[in-house]
C-alpha positions as CSV (number, residue, x, y, z in Angstrom):
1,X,-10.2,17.0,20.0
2,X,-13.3,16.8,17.6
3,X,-13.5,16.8,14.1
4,X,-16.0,15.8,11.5
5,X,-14.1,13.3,9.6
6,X,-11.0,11.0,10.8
7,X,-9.4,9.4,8.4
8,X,-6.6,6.7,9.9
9,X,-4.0,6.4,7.4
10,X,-2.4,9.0,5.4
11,X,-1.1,6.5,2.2
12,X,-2.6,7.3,-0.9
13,X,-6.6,5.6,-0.1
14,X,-6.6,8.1,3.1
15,X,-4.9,11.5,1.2
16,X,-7.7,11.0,-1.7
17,X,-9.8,10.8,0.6
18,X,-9.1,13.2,2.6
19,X,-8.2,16.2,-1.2
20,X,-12.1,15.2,-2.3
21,X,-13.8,15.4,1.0
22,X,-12.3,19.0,1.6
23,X,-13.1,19.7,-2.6
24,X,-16.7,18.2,-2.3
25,X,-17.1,20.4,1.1
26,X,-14.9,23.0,2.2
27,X,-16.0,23.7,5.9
28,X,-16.0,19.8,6.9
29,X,-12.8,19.4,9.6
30,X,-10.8,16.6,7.9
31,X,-8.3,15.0,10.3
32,X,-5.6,12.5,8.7
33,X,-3.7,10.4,11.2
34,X,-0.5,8.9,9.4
35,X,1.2,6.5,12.0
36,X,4.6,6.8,9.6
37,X,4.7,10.3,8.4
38,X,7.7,9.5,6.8
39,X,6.4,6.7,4.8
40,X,9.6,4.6,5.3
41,X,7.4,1.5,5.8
42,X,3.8,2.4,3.7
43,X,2.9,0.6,0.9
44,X,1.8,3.3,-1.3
45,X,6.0,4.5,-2.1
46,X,7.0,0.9,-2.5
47,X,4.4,0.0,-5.3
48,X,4.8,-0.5,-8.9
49,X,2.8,2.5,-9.8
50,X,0.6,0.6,-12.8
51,X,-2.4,2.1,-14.0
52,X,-4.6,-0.3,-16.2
53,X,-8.4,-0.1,-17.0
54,X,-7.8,-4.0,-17.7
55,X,-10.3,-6.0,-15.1
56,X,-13.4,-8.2,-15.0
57,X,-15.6,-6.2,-12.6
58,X,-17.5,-3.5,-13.9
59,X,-16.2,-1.7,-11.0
60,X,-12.9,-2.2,-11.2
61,X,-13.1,-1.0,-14.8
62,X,-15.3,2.3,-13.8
63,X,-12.5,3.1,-10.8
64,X,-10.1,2.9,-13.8
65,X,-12.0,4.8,-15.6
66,X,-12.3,7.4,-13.3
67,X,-9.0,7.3,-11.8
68,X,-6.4,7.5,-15.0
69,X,-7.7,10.5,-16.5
70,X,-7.4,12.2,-13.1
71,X,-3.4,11.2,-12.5
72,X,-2.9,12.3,-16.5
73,X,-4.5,16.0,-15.1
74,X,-2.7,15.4,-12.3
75,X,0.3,18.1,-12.6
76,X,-2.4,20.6,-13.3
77,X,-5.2,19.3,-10.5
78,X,-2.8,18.8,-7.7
79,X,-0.5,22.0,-8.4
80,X,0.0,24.3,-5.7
81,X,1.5,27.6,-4.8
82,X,4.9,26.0,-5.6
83,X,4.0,25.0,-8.8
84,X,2.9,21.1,-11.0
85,X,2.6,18.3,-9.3
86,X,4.4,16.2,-11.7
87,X,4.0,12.1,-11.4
88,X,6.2,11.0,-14.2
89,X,3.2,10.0,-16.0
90,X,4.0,7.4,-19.0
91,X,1.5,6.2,-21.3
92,X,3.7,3.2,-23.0
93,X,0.2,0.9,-22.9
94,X,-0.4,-2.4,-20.7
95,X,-0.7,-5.8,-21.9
96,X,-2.5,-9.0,-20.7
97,X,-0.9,-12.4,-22.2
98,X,-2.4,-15.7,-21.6
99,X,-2.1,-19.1,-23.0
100,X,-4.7,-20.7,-25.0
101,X,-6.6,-22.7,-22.5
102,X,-7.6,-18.7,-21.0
103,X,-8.4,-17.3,-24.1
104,X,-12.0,-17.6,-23.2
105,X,-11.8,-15.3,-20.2
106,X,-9.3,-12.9,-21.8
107,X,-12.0,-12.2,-24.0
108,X,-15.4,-12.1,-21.9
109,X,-13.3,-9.5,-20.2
110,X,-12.1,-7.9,-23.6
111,X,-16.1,-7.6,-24.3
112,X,-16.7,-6.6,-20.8
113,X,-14.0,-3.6,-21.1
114,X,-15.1,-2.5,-24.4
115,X,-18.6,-2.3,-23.8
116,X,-17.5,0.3,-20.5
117,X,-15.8,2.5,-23.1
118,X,-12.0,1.2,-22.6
119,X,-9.6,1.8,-25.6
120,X,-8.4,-2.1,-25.9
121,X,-6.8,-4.5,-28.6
122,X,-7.0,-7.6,-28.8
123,X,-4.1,-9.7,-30.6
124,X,-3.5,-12.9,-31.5
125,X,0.3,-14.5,-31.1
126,X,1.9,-13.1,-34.3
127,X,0.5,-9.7,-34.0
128,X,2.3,-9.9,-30.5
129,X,5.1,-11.0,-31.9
130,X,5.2,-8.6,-34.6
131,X,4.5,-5.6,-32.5
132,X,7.4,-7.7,-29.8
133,X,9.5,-9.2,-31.7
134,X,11.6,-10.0,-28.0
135,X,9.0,-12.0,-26.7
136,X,8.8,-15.6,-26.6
137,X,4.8,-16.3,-27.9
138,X,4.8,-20.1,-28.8
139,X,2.7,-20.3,-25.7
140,X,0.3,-18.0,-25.4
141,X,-3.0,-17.9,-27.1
142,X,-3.9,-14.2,-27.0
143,X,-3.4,-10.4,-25.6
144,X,-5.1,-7.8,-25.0
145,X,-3.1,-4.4,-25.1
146,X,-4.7,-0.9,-23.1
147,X,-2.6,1.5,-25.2
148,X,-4.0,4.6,-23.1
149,X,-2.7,2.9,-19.7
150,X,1.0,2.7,-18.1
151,X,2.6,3.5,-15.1
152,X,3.5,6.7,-13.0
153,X,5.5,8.0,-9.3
154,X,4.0,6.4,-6.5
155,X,6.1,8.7,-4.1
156,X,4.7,11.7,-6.3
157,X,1.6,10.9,-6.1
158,X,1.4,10.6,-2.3
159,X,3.1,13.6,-2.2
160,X,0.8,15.7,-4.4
161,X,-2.1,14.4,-2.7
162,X,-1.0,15.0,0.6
163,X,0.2,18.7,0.3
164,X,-3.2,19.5,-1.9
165,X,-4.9,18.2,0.7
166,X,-3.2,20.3,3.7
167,X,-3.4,23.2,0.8
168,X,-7.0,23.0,1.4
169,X,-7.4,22.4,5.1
170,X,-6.9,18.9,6.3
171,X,-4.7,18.3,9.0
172,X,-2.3,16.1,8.9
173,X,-1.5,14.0,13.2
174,X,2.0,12.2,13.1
175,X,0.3,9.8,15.3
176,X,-0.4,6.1,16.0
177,X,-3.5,4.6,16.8
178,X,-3.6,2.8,19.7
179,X,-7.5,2.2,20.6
180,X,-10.9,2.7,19.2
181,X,-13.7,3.5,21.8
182,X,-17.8,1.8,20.2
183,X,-21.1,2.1,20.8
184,X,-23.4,-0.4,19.4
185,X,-23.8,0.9,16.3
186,X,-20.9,3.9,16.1
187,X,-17.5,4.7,16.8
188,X,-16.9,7.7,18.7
189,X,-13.4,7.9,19.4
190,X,-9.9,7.3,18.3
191,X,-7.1,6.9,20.6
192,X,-3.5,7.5,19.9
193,X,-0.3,7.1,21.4
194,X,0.3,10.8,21.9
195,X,-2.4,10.9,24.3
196,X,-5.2,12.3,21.5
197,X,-8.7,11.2,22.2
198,X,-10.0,12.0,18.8
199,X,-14.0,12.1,18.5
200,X,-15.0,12.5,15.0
201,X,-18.7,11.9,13.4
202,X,-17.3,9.3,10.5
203,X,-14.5,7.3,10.8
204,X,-12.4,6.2,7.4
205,X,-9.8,2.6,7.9
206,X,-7.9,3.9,5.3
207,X,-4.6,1.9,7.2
208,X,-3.9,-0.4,4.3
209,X,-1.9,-3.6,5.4
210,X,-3.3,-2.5,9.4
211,X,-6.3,-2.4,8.3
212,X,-6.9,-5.6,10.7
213,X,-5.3,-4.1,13.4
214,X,-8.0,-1.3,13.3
215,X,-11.1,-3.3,13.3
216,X,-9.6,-5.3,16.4
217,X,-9.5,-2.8,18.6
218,X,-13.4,-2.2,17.6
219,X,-13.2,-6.2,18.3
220,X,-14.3,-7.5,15.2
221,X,-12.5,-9.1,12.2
222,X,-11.8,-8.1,8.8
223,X,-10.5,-10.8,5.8
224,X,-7.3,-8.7,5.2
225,X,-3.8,-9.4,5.6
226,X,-0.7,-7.9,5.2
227,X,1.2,-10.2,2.3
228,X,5.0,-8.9,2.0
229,X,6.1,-8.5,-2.4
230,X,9.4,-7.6,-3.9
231,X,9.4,-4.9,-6.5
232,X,13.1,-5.5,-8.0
233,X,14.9,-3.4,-10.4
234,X,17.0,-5.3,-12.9
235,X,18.4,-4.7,-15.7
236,X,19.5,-6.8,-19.3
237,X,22.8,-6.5,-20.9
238,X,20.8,-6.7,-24.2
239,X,18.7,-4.3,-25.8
240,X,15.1,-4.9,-26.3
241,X,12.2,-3.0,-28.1
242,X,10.1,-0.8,-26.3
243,X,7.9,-2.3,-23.8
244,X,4.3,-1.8,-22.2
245,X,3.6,-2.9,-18.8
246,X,3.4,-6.4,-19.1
247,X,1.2,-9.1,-16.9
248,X,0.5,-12.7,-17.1
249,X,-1.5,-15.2,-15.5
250,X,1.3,-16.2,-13.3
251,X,1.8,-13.2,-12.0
252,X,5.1,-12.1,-13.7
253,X,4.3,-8.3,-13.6
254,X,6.8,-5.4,-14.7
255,X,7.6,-2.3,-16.8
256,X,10.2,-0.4,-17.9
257,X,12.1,1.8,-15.6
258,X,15.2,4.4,-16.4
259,X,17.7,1.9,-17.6
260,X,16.5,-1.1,-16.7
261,X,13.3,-2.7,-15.4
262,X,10.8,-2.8,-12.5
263,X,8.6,-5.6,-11.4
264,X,8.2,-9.0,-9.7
265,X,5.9,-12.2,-9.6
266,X,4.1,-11.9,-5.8
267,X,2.8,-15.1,-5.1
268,X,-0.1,-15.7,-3.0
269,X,1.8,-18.2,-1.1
270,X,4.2,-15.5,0.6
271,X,2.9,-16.0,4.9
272,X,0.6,-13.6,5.9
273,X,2.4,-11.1,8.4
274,X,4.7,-7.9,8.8
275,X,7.7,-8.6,7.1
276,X,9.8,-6.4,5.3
277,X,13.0,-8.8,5.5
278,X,14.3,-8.6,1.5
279,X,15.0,-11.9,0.1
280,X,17.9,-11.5,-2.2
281,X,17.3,-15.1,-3.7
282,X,13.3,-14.8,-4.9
283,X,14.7,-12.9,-7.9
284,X,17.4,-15.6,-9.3
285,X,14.7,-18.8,-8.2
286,X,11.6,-17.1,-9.1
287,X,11.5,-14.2,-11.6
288,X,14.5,-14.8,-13.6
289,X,13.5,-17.8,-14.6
290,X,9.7,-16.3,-15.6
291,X,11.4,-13.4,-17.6
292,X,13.8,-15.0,-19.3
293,X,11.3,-17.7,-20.3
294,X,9.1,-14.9,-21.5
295,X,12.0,-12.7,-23.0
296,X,14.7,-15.4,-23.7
297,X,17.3,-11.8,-23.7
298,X,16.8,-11.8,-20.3
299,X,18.9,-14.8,-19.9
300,X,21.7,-12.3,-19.9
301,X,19.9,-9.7,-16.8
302,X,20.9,-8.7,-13.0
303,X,19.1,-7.7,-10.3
304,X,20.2,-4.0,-9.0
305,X,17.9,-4.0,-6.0
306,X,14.7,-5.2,-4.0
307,X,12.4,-3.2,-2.1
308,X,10.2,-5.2,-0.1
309,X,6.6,-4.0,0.4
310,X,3.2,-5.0,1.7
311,X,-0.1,-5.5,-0.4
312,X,-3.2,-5.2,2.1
313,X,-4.5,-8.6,0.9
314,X,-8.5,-9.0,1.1
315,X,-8.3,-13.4,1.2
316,X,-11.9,-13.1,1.3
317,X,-11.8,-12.1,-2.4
318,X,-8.9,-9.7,-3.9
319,X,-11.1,-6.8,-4.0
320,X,-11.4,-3.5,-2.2
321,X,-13.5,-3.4,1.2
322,X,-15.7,0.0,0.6
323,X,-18.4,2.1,2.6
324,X,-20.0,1.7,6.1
325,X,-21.3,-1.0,8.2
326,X,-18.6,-3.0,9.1
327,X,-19.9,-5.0,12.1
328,X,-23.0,-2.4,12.1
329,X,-21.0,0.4,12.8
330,X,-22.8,3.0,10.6
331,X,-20.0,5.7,10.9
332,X,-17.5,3.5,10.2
333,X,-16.3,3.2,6.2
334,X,-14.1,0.7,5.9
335,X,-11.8,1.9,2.4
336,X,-8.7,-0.8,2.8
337,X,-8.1,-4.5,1.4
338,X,-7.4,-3.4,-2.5
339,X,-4.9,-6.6,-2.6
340,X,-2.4,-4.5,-5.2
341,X,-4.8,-2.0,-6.8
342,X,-4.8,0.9,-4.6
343,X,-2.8,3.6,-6.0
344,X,-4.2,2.7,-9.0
345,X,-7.7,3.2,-7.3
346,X,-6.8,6.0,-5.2
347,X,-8.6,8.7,-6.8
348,X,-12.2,7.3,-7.4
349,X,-12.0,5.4,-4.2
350,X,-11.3,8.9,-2.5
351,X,-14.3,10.3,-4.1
352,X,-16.6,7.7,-3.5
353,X,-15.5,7.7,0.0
354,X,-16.1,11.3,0.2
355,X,-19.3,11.1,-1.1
356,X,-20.9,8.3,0.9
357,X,-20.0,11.0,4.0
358,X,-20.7,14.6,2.5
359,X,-24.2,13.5,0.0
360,X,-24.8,10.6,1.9
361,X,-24.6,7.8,-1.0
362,X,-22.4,7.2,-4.3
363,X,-23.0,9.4,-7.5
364,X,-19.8,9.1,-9.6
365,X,-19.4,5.4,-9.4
366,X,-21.4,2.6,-7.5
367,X,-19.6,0.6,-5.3
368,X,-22.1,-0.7,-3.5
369,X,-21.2,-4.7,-4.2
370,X,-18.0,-3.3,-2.6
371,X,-19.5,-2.5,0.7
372,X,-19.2,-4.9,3.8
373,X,-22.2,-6.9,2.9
374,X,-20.7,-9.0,0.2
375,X,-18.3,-10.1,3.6
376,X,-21.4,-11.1,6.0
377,X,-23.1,-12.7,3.1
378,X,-20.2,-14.9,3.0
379,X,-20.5,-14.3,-1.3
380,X,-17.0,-13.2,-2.6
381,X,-17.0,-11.1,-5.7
382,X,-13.8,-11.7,-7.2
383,X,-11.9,-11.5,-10.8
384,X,-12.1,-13.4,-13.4
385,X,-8.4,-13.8,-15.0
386,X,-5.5,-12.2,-14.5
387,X,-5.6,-10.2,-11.2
C-alpha cells in the first residue's frame, strides 16, 4: 500500500502526530501503525500524566507552553460526534524542592521560566511550610511552585487523540513492524508482520521505548533505551493537606490520586531492557523511605498496587530526538527518546512534527537543537536540575 505519511507508533507522540498532520492538511493519507492496539504494554496508559512548564531548556518550557493550554481545551478540541473528550484535567499546581546547595540552579531556571511567560513562585522554606504544613523542610533551601500546572488521564488522552484522529481520516494498522527497506538517503518502505509493504513519502519513529528497534532495521543506532519505572498507588492512614504534584532532586515524584497517592522515584540505575516484571519490594526499600522522610505522616502508608512501565530513555542526554536526518535519511523524522516527558509533550511535538512534513520547517516552536544533529555532533543538550 502507499500513503503519504507513516507514522510507526500509535501512543500518544504518534496520535498527535498523526490529529495535527490531518488538521494542518486534510487530503494528506495519514497511516498509523500501532504494534499493541490494545495498549496493554505502551507507555503512554502507564504514565503519571504530569503536566509542568517547570524546565531549563527554552524548549522544553515553549512545548509546555504550547502543550497545557491545549489538554485544558482538550474536552472541547478533541470532542467528537459522541460528545467531550474529558481527561480529568486537575490544576492543583507543581512544585520543585531542592536543598540549599541547588538553590543556584532552582533559580537560573526560575528566571529562565519567567522570562518565557510561565506563572511561577518562588518560596523559601517557611513559606513552603506554611502553605505545607505536612512537609518536612529543614532540608531544603527553596521551591518553586507552577500553580497553573497538574496532572490529567493518560488513557484519556490517548483515547481522545486517537479517535479525533480516525474522526478526521487517519487510519489506524493493528500491525507490527518487522523491516524497513533504505535508499541512501530515504526510506521507502515499511514492512509488517501481516505481510503489508507500506511505501510512504515520510516516515515518523514515533515507537517510544522501540524506538531502537526501528532504526536497526534501517541499520543504524539511536542513544535510546527502554528503562522499566513503577508508578505505585499508596495510600496514608493520615490525613494530609492538599497537595500539588510534587518533585525533588532525587527523583521522588507523585501527586494525589482518588484516595490515595500516585508516583515513584525511577532511578537511572534500573538495566536497560524490556521488562515489565513488577517489583513488589522497590516501594518499602526505595520510596517509602523518600516519602516518609519528606512527609514524616507517611510513616503510617501502604502500597495498593504497581504498574510497571517503560520511559523511552535518550542516555545520550534526557531530551527528545526531533525532525529528519537520522543517519541522512531525509524522510525519516525521528520524534522518540522524551525520557519521561512525552505525554506531557505530546501535543506541540505533534505539531512540530506535522509541520516539518506539511510547510516543510517549524513555525509554532523551534526545535531545531532537538533534531539529530546535536547526536552526530556528539554535544548533548541536557537539563539543568531537576529532570
Amino acid at each position: 500500500m502507499k500513503t503519504n505519511v507513516a507514522i510507526i507508533g500509535g501512543g500518544a507522540i504518534g496520535a498527535a502526530a498523526a490529529y495535527f498532520l490531518k488538521t494542518l492538511s486534510p487530503a494528506l493519507d495519514v497511516t498509523v501503525i500501532e504494534r499493541d492496539p490494545g495498549y496493554g504494554q505502551a507507555s503512554t496508559p502507564r504514565a503519571s500524566g504530569g503536566v509542568r512548564r517547570l524546565f531549563s531548556l527554552p524548549e522544553n518550557i515553549a512545548l509546555s507552553n504550547y502543550s497545557i493550554p491545549f489538554y485544558e481545551n482538550f474536552p472541547e478540541t478533541m470532542a467528537t460526534e459522541n460528545g467531550p473528550a474529558e481527561i480529568g484535567f486537575k490544576k492543583q499546581g507543581y512544585i520543585f524542592i531542592v536543598p540549599p546547595a541547588e538553590i543556584d540552579v532552582l533559580k537560573a531556571n526560575y528566571d529562565t521560566e519567567l522570562g518565557l511567560g510561565c506563572n511561577v513562585v518562588w518560596l523559601e522554606p517557611g513559606e513552603i511550610k506554611a502553605r505545607f504544613p505536612s512537609m518536612y523542610v529543614g532540608d531544603l533551601g527553596a521551591a518553586v511552585l507552577s500553580p497553573d500546572d497538574g496532572w490529567l488521564d493518560p488513557y484519556a488522552v490517548l483515547m481522545g487523540l486517537r479517535k479525533k484522529a480516525q474522526a478526521l481520516g487517519a487510519v489506524f494498522l493493528a500491525e507490527t513492524v518487522t523491516g524497513m527497506e533504505r535508499g541512501a538517503a530515504t526510506v521507502t518502505a515499511a514492512l509488517t508482520d501481516k505481510g503489508s509493504r507500506i511505501k510512504a513519502d515520510h516516515f515518523v519513529n514515533a515507537a517510544g521505548a522501540w524506538a531502537k528497534d526501528i532504526c536497526a532495521m534501517l541499520d543504524f543506532a539511536v542513544p535510546i533505551e527502554p528503562l522499566r519505572r513503577f508508578e505505585h498507588y499508596f495510600e496514608c492512614e493520615d490525613e494530609i493537606e492538599a497537595l500539588p504534584y510534587l518533585k525533588d532532586p532525587e527523583r521522588l515524584a507523585f501527586r494525589p490520586e482518588g484516595r490515595g497517592y500516585s508516583g515513584g522515584v525511577p532511578t537511572l540505575e534500573e538495566p536497560r531492557g524490556y521488562n515489565f516484571e513488577a517489583d513488589h519490594g522497590y516501594f518499602e526499600h526505595v520510596v517509602w523511605p523518600a516519602l516518609a522522610h519528606r512527609f514524616p505522616k507517611f510513616e503510617r502508608t501502604k502500597c495498593k498496587a504497581t504498574l510497571p512501565g517503560l520511559y523511552d530513555q535518550n542516555d545520550f542526554d534526557g531530551n527528545a530526538i526531533i525532525g529528519p536526518g537520522a543517519d541522512g535519511l531525509g524522510n525519516f523524522h525521528m520524534a522518540a527518546g522524551f525520557s519521561g516527558h512525552g505525554l506531557m509533550h505530546a501535543p506541540g511535538c505533534g505539531r512540530a512534527i506535522a509541520e516539518l512534513i506539511v510547510k516543510g520547517g517549524y513555525e509554532t516552536i523551534d526545535l531545531t537543537r532537538f533534531g539529530w544533529q546535536r547526536v552526530a555532533d556528539g554535544k548533548p543538550l541536557p537539563e539543568r536540575g531537576i529532570i
